[in-house]
Structures are given as C-alpha cells and as structure tokens.
VMD Tcl script that draws the C-alpha trace (Angstrom):
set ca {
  {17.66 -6.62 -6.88}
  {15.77 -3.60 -6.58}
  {15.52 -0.38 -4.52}
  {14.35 -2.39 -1.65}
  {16.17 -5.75 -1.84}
  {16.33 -6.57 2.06}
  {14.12 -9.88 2.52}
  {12.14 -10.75 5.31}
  {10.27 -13.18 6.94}
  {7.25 -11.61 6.56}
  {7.32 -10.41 3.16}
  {3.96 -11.44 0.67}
  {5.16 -13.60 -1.66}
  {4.12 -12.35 -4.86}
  {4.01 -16.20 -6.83}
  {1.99 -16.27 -9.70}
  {2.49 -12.29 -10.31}
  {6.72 -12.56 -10.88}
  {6.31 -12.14 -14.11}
  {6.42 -8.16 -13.79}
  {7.89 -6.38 -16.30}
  {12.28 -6.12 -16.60}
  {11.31 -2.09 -16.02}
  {9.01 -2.51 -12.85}
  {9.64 -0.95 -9.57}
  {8.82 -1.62 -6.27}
  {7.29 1.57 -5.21}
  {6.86 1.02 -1.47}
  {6.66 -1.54 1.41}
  {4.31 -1.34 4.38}
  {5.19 -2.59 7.55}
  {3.04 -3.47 10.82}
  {3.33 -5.35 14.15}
  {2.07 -4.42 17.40}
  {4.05 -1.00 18.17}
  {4.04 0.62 14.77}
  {4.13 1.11 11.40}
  {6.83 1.75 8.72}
  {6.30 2.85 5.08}
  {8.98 3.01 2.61}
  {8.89 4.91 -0.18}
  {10.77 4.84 -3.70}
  {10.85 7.57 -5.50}
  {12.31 8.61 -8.76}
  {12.19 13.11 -9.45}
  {10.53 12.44 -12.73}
  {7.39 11.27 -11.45}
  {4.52 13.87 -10.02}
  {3.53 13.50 -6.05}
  {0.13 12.48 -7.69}
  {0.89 9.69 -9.22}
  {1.88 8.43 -6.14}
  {-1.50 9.50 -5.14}
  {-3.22 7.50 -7.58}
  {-1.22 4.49 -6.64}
  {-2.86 4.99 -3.04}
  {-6.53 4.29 -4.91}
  {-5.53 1.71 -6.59}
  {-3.90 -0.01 -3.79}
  {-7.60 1.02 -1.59}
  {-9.61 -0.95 -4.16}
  {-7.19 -4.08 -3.78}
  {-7.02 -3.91 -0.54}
  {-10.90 -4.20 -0.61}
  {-11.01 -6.78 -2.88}
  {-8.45 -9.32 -0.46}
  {-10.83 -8.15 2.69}
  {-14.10 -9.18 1.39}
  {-12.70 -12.44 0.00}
  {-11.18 -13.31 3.32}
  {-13.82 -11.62 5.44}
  {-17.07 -11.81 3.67}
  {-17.23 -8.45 4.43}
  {-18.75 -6.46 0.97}
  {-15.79 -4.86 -1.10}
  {-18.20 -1.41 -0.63}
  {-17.89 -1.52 2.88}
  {-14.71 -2.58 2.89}
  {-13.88 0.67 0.82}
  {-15.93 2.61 3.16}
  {-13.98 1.36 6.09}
  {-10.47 2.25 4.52}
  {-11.52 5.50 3.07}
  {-12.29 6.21 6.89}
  {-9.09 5.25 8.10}
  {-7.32 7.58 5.64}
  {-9.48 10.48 7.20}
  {-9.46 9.76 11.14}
  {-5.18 9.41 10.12}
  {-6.00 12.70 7.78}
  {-7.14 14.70 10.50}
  {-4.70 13.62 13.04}
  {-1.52 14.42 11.11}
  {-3.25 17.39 9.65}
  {-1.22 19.93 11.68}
  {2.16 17.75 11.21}
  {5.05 18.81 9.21}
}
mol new
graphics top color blue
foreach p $ca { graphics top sphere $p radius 0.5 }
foreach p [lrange $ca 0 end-1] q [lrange $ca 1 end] { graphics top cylinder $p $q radius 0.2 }
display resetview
C-alpha cells in the first residue's frame, strides 16, 4: 500500500491505468462534499515545491479534458474556467499563512 492506503467509497477507480510503475506515488487526494474540502499531500524533501507546481498544470489540463467530454463544454473554456477558480481562491487566501 502506499502513503495513502485508506479506501473509500468514493475513491476513482483508476481501471485500465493500474499498470503504474512499481516506483509510482500517489502524490495527493482531493476530497469534496457539501461542507468542504480536504487535500492531502505526499511529499518526499528531495523534490522542489515546483514540481508540485507543475503537477497542478498538468492535473488543470486533465481536468479540462474529463469536463468537456462529459459537458460538451470546450476544453479552452473549460481551462479558462479553472484557471479562474485558482485566482478568485488566489486572492482570497492571499493574506493567509
């Protein structure tokens, strides 16, 4: 099992793509229901904060790709839409520490 081997219910089942490689790690899991969210974060002290950064983009283009085939919405605007939501969440956790 790895870092995060608690199952649940609602988990994505990752089928066709368990053939990851014996050295893969799950990075993170994002949570959501009604009252909030919860993120959970591996980390390991070798890698740099940015790649966790470009992890992020590569995750925003996904996501786009799974919206517009189960929306019809354009995989453009569906980028547009989630770059927004990182800066509307950007600017209201700006003065956070």
């Amino acid at each position: 099992m790895g870092i995060f081997s608690r199952k649940h219910e609602g988990e994505i089942p990752i089928g066709k793509f368990n053939d990851l490689a014996p050295d893969a790690i799950e990075l993170a899991r994002l949570w959501v229901n009604s009252e909030r969210v919860n993120a959970f974060v591996a980390y390991k002290p070798e890698w740099p904060p940015e790649l966790f950064g470009s992890l992020l983009v590569e995750t925003i283009y996904t996501a786009a790709g799974a919206i517009a085939q189960f929306t019809g919405v354009s995989e453009a605007e569906a980028r547009t839409r989630i770059w927004q939501g990182f800066d509307e969440e950007r600017e209201r956790l700006k003065d956070v520490d």
